[in-house]
N, C-alpha and C positions, 0 to 999 in steps of 0.2 A: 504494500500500500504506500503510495504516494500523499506527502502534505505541504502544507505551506502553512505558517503559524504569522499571524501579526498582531501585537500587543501593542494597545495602548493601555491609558489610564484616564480616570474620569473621580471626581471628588462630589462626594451627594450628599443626602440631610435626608433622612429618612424617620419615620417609628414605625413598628409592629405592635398595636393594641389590641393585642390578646394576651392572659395573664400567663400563657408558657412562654414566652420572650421572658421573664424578666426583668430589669434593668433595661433591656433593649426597647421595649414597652414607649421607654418615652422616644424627644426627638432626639436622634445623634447624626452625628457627623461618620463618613468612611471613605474612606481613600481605593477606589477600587482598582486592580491590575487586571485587563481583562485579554485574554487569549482568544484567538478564535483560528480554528485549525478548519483548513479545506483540504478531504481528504479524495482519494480517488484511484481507482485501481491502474489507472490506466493515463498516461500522458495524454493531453491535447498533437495536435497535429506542428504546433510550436515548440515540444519536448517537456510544456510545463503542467505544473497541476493547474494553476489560475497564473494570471500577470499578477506580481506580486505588487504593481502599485498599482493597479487598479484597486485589487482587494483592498490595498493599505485606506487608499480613497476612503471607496466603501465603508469601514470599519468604522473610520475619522470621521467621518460624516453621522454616523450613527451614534458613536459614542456621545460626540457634540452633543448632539440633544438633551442627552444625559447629565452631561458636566456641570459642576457648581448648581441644581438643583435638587430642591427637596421635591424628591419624588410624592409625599403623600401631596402635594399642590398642583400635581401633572395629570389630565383629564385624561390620560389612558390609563392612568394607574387609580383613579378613583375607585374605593372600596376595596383593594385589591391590600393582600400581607406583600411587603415588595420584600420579599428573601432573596437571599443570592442568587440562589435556582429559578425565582419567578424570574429577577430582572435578566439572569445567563438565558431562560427562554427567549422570552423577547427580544434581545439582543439577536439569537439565534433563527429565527424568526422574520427577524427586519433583514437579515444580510442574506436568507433564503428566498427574500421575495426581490431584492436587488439584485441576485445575480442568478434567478430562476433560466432566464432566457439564452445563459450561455455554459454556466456550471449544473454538473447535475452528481456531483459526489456528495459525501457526506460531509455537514460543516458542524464542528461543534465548537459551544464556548465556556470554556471555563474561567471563574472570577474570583482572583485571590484577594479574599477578604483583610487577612491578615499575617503575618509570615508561617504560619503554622494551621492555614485552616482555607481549605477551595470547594469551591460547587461549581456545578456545571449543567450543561444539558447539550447535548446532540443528537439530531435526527438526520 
């Protein structure tokens, strides 16, 4: 299997109000490192898995959105727990319907929360 991995990062404001968060419960702040791997059995007819700066685009663009906001304030995430895994969907998701028309391997993204702690989600 074939990949290409591009990370960025994105900084957010979040809470999770349900009483198994925790502490997390309220509003916090997190610094996210976000991966996102395009995988694929097979090379394109250019020897690659994807253009690696198209993807990087891609990504960038995506994460933007993201960046410096508290997500409980964001009208797609209304009502929604934004866990690592909800927002690695979404993320996974938005760069599936971006580059449906030319990629068709598997993309997945993983989001390092903390030095010692990742979620993910790929389809």
């Amino acid at each position: 299997m074939y990949f290409v991995k591009i990370r960025e990062s994105m900084m957010i404001a979040h809470s999770l109000p349900h009483p198994f968060f925790g502490p997390a419960q309220n509003v916090h702040g997190a610094t996210f490192v976000v991966d996102v791997t395009f995988k694929s059995s097979q090379l394109d007819e250019h020897n690659v898995v994807i253009d690696i700066g198209l993807a990087h685009t891609i990504v960038k663009d995506i994460v933007k959105k993201l960046d410096y906001q508290n997500l409980d304030d964001l009208e797609i995430f209304k009502g929604q727990l934004t866990t690592t895994e909800f927002v690695a969907k979404y993320i996974q998701e938005e760069v599936t319907t971006k580059v449906a028309s030319f990629f068709s391997g598997t993309i997945g993204v993983c989001i390092k929360e903390n030095p010692n702690a990742w979620a993910g989600f790929e389809a």
